[in-house]
C-alpha positions in Angstrom: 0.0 0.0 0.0 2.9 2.2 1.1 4.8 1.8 -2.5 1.0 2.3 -4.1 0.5 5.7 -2.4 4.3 6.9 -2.9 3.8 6.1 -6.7 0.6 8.0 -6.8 2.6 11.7 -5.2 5.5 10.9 -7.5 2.7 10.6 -10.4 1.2 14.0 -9.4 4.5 15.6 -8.5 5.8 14.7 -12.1 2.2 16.1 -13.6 2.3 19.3 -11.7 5.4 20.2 -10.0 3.7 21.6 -6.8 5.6 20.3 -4.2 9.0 22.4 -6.4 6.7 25.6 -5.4 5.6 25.0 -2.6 8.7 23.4 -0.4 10.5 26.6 -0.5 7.7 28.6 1.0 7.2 26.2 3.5 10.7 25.5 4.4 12.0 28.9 4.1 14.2 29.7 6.8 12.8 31.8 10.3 14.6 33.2 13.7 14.9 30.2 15.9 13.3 32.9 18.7 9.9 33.3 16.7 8.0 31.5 19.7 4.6 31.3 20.7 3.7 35.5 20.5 3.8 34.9 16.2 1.3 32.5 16.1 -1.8 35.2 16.5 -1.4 36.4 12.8 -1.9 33.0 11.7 -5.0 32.1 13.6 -6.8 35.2 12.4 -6.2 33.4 9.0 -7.7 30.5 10.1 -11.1 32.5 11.9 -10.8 34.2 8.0 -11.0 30.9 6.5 -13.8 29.4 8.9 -15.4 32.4 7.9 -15.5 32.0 4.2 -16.3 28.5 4.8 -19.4 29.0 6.6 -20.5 32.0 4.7 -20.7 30.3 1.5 -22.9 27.5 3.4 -25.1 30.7 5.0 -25.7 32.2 1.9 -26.8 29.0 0.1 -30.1 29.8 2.0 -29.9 33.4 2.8 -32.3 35.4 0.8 -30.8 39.0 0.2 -34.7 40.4 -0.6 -36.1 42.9 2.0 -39.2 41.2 2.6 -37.5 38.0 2.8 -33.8 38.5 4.6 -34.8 38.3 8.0 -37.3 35.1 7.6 -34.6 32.8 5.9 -32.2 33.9 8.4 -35.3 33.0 10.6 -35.0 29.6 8.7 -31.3 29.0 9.1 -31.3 29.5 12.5 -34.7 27.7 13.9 -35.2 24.8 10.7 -32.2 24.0 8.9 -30.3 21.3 9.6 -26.7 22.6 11.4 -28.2 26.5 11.0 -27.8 27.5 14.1 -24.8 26.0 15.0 -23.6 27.4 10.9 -24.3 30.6 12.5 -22.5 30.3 15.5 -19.4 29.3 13.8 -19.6 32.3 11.8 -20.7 34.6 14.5 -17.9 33.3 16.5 -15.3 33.1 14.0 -15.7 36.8 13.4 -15.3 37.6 16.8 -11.6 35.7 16.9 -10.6 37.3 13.9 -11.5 41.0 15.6 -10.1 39.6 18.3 -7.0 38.2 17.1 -6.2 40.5 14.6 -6.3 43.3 17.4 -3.5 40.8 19.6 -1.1 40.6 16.2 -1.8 43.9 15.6 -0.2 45.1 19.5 2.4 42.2 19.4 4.0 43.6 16.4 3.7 47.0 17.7 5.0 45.8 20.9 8.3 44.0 19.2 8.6 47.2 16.7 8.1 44.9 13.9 7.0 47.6 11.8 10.5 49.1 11.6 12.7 48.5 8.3 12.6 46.8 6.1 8.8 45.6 7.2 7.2 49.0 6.6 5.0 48.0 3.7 3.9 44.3 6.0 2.6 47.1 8.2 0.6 48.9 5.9 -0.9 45.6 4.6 -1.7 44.2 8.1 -3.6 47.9 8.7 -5.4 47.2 5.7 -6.5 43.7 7.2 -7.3 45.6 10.2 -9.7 48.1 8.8 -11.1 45.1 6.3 -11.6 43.0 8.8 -14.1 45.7 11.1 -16.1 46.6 7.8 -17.1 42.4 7.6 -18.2 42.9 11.0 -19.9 45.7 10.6 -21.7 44.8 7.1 -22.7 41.1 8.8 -24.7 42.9 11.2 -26.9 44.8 8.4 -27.4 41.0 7.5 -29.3 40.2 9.9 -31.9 42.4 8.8 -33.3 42.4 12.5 -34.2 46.0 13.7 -30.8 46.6 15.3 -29.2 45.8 12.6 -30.7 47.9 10.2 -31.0 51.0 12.4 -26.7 50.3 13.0 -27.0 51.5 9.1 -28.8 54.6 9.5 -26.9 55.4 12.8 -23.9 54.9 11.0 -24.6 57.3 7.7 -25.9 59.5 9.8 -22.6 59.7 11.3 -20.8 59.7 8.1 -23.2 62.6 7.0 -21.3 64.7 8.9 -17.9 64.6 7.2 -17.1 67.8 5.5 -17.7 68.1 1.6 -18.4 64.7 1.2 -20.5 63.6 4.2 -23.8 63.1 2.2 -22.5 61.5 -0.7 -20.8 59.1 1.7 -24.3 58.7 3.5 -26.5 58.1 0.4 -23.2 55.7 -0.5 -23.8 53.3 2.7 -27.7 53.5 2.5 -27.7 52.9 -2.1 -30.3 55.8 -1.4 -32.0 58.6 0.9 -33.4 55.7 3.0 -32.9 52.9 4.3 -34.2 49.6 2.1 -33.7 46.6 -0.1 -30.9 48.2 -1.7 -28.9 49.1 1.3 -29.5 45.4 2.0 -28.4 44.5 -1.3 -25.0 46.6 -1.2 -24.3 45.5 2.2 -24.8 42.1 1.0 -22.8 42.5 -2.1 -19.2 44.2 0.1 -19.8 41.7 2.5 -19.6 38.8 0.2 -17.9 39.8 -2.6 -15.9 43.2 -2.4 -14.4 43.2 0.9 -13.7 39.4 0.9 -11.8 40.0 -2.6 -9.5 42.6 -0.9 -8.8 40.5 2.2 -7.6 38.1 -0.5 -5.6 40.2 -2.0 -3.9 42.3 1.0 -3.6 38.3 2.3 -1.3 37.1 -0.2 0.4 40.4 -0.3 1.1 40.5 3.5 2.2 36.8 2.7 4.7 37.5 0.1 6.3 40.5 2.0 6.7 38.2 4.5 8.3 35.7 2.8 10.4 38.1 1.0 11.4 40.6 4.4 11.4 37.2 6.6 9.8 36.7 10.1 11.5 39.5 12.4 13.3 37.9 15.2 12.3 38.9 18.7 13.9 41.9 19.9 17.3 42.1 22.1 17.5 45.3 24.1 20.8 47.5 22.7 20.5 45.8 18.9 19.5 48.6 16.9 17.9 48.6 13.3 19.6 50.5 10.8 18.8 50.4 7.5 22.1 50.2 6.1 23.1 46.9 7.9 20.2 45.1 9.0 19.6 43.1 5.9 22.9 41.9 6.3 23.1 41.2 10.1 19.1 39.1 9.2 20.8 36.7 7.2 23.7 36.2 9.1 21.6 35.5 11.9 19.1 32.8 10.0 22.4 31.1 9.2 23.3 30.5 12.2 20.7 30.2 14.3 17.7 29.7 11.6 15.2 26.7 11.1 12.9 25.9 8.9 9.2 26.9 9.3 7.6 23.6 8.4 8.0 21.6 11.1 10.4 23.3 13.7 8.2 26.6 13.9 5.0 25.8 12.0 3.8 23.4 14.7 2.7 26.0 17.0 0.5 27.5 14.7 -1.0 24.2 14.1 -1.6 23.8 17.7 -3.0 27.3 18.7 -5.3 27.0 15.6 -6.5 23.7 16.6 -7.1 25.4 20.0 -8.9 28.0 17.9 -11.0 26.0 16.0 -12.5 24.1 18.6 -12.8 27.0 20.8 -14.7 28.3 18.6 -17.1 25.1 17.7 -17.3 24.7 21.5 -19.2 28.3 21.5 -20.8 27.7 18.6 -22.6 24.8 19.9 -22.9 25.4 23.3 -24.1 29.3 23.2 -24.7 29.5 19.5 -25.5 32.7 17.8 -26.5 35.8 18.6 -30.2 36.3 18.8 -32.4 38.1 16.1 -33.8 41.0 17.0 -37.6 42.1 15.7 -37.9 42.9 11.9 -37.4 46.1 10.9 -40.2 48.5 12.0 -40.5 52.1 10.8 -42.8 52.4 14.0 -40.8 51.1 16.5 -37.9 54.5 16.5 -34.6 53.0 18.4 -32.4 56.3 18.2 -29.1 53.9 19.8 -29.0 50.6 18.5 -25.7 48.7 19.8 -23.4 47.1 17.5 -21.7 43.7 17.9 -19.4 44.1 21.0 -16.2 44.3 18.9 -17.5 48.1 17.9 -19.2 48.5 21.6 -16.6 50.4 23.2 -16.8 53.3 20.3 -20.7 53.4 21.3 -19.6 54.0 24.7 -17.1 56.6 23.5 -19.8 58.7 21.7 -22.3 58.7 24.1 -20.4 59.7 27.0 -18.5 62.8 25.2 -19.4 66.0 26.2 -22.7 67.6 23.9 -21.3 69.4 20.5 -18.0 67.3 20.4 -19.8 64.2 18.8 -18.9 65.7 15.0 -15.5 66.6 15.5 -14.7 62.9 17.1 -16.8 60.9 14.4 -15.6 62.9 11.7 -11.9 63.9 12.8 -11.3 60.7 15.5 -10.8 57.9 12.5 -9.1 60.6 10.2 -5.8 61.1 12.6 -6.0 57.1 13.8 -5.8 56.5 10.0 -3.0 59.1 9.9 -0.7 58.1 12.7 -1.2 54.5 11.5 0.5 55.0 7.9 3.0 57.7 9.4 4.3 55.5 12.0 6.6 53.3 9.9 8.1 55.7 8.4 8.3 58.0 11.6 10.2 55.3 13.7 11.4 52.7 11.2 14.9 52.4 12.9 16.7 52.1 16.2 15.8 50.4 19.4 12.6 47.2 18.8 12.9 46.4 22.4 10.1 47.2 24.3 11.6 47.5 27.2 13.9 50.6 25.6 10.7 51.8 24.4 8.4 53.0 27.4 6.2 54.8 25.6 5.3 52.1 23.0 4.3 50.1 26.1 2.6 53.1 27.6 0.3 53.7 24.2 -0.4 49.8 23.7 -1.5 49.9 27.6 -3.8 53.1 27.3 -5.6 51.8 24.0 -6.0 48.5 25.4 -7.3 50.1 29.0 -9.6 52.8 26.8 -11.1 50.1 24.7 -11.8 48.2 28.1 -13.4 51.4 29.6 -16.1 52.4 27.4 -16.8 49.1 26.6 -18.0 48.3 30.0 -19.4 51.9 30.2 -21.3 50.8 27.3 -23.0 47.3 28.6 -23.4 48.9 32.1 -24.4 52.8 31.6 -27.9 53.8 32.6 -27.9 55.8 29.4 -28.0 52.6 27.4 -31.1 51.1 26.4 -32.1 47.5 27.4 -32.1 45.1 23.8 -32.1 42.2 25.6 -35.2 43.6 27.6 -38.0 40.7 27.9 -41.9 41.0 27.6 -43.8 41.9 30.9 -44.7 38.7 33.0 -48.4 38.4 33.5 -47.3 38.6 37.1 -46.1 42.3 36.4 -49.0 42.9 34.0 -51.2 41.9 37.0 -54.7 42.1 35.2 -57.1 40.3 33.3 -58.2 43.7 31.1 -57.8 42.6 27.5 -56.8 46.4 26.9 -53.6 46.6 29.8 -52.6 42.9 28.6 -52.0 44.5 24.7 -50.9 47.9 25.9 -48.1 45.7 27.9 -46.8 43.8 25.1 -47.3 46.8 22.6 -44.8 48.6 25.7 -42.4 45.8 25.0 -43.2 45.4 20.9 -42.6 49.3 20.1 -39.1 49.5 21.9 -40.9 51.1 25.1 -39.2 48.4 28.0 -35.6 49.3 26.0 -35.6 52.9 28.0 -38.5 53.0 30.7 -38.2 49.8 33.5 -41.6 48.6 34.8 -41.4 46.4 38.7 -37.2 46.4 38.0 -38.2 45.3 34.0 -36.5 46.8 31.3 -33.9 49.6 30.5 -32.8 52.3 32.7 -32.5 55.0 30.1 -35.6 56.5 30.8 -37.8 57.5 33.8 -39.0 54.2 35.6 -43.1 54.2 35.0 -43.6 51.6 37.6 -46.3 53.5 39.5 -47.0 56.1 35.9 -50.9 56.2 36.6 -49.9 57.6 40.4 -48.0 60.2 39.1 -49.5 61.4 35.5 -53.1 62.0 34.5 -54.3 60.5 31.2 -53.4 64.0 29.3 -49.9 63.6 30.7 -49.5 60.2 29.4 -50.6 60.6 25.9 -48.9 64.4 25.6 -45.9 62.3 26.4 -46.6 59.6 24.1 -47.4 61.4 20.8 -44.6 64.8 20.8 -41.6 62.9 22.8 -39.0 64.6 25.0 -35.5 64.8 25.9 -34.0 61.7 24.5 -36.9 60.3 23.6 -38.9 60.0 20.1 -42.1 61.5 18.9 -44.6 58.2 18.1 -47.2 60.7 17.0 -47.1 59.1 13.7 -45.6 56.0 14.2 -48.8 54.6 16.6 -52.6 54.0 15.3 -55.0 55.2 17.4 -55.9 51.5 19.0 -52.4 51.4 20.1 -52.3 54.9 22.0 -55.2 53.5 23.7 -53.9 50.3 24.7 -50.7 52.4 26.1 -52.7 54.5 28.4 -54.5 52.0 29.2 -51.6 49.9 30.3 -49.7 52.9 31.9 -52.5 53.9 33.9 -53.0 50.5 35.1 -49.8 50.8 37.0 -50.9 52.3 40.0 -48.8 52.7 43.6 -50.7 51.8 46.8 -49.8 54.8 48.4 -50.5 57.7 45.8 -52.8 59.6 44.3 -52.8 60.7 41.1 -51.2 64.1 40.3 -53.3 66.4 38.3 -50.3 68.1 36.7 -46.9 67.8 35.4 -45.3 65.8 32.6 -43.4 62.4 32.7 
């Protein structure tokens, strides 16, 4: 069998000369001291590939219609065989490549990798960076569920902003004035096709650079990088203390992206995907949808800044990140890698990762943030048997009411609790309220039928304290 299956590669080998190709790439040559901090770059390739994988199974079913999106997604998840845990993978998978991508992204930072002559595997990995946000941000439009698709409108509002070409960047992200089945469409069609193409293509780039620039060693305190020797001083030090990728470096990627992988399908199975929101609802007005948690913390950021900064952050913020990103290569492409000869490399890597941290708890825990997760009013809250309160409760859950306004310790804390609302407002009050909005909160004077007002009032003045009266003035 053995002499069969040898006969066979040499067969092949002879037909197509692949293995002429490909042993020098995998044998090339690396820093015997590329150790276990190298393998993150690799394993975000692996969370890409899982990725692609899943996403071509997704989209076999996936129905990029408006009126349809949301129920085959609906389909996927709750009736197809493997859908949910399909999802999952690719839910999760894009998470580790954030993830990931953000660790390589530090440790190469960290070990002033980006110095000469790997300026241009810099620029390339920044590309991957920025690629890789855009997927996450896209797949959430995908979803079609109602924070998804207000993300979109929050978004080119945002982008609306920019000087000059703020609107035509807008209508660009919607495929419109509004938001429809063409946003879904283009979102669909750069999540799929256009920004997976350039991954591809930054990918083997980023490769070849660094297959032709080589893995940098890790960094000795006191060896400097000048441009003029350290091509010279590289080689001489993979000849004498270089081995080859494939096996004697190689094998710790295979490992940690094993680890990956299952880590990964472990989630996938056992927590499985995020759940769909409502579908989209012109009625139901959500003015701070959250994003996936990977873009959480930059939720936080805007909505704790102080009131008229918001334009100049969102419109100049990503502008001089973008900046100092490109510039730093070729600002500091030479002299000391160590980090521990470069305090305030460490100091910046420590304040973006404690930042991030910051407002991304700010942004789960803040009372300003409304409750998505909120769940509809027991019948133990509702406490009564009135046809008219038991609608007005779930229409106070349905139209987005429970994300901001908690009822008995239910809901968000955004907005003023209305536990004991029919103590403290009159009827007048209630609907005045209701129909023109307030600070923070929406008008739903054309977003509710008259039947629905009702039903509101009727639940909201259900909720009566024990121990008040009802005030005959004032507004909520």
């Amino acid at each position: 069998m053995k002499q069969v299956l040898q006969r066979i590669g040499r067969w092949v080998e002879d037909r197509n000369g692949l293995w002429r190709i490909l042993r020098p790439i995998v044998t090339h040559p690396v820093p015997r001291s590329s150790g276990w901090p190298y393998v993150f770059g690799s394993a975000t390739l692996v969370c890409f590939l899982i990725q692609v994988a899943t996403g071509i199974a997704l989209s076999t079913s996936y129905v990029t219609g408006a009126g349809q999106a949301y129920d085959s997604l609906r389909f996927i998840t709750d009736t197809s065989m493997l859908g949910r845990f399909l999802r999952g993978l690719h839910y999760f998978s894009a998470s580790g490549m954030v993830l990931l991508v953000g660790i390589h992204t530090i440790r190469v930072y960290l070990t002033g990798s980006f110095k000469f002559p790997r300026e241009m595997n810099w620029l390339t990995g920044a590309g991957l960076l920025l690629f890789t946000l855009l997927m996450g941000f896209t797949g959430q439009l995908l979803r079609w569920d109602q924070n998804g698709v207000w993300s979109a409108v929050i978004a080119a509002e945002q982008a609306g902003r920019a000087p000059l070409v703020g609107k035509w960047v807008a209508r660009f992200i919607l495929a419109g004035d509004t938001v429809g089945g063409a946003t879904l469409s283009r979102f669909y069609a750069f999540h799929v096709f256009f920004i997976p193409a350039l991954i591809f293509l930054f990918l083997a780039w980023h490769l070849y650079l660094v297959l032709h620039n080589g893995i940098s060693e890790w960094p000795r305190a006191g060896r400097l990088v000048d441009p003029k020797t350290y091509r010279q001083q590289y080689q001489e030090l993979l000849q004498k203390h270089g081995v080859p990728f494939w096996p004697d470096a190689a094998w710790r990627d295979v490992v940690f992206g094993t680890a990956v992988v299952l880590a990964i399908a472990a989630l996938a199975l056992f927590i499985g995907p995020p759940e769909l929101g409502r579908p989209p609802d012109p009625s139901i007005i959500q003015a701070y949808p959250r994003p996936d948690w990977y873009l959480l913390w930059y939720f936080g950021l805007l909505a704790l800044l102080p009131a008229g900064s918001e334009n100049y952050v969102i419109v100049y913020g990503p502008v001089l990140f973008g900046i100092l990103i490109i510039a730093l290569p070729f600002l500091s492409n030479r002299g000391e890698r160590s980090a521990s000869r470069r305090p305030w490399a460490v100091g910046i890597a420590l304040f973006t990762v404690l930042m991030i941290g910051v407002f991304w708890v700010k942004a789960i825990y803040a009372r300003w943030s409304p409750d998505f997760g909120a769940q509809p009013l027991t019948a133990a809250v509702v406490a009564s048997s009135d046809p008219e309160v038991i609608r007005g409760a779930q229409l106070f859950h349905d139209k987005g009411c429970e994300y901001c306004h908690a009822v008995a310790g239910n809901g968000g804390k955004r907005g003023p609790e209305l536990t004991d609302a029919g103590s403290r407002l009159t009827r007048d009050d209630i609907t005045w309220r209701i129909l023109n909005g307030g600070v923070n909160m929406p008008a739903f004077g054309r977003n509710l039928k008259p039947d629905e007002v009702n039903a509101l009032l009727a639940f909201l003045q259900s909720r009566v304290s024990a121990t008040r009266e009802v005030a005959p003035a004032g507004r909520p």
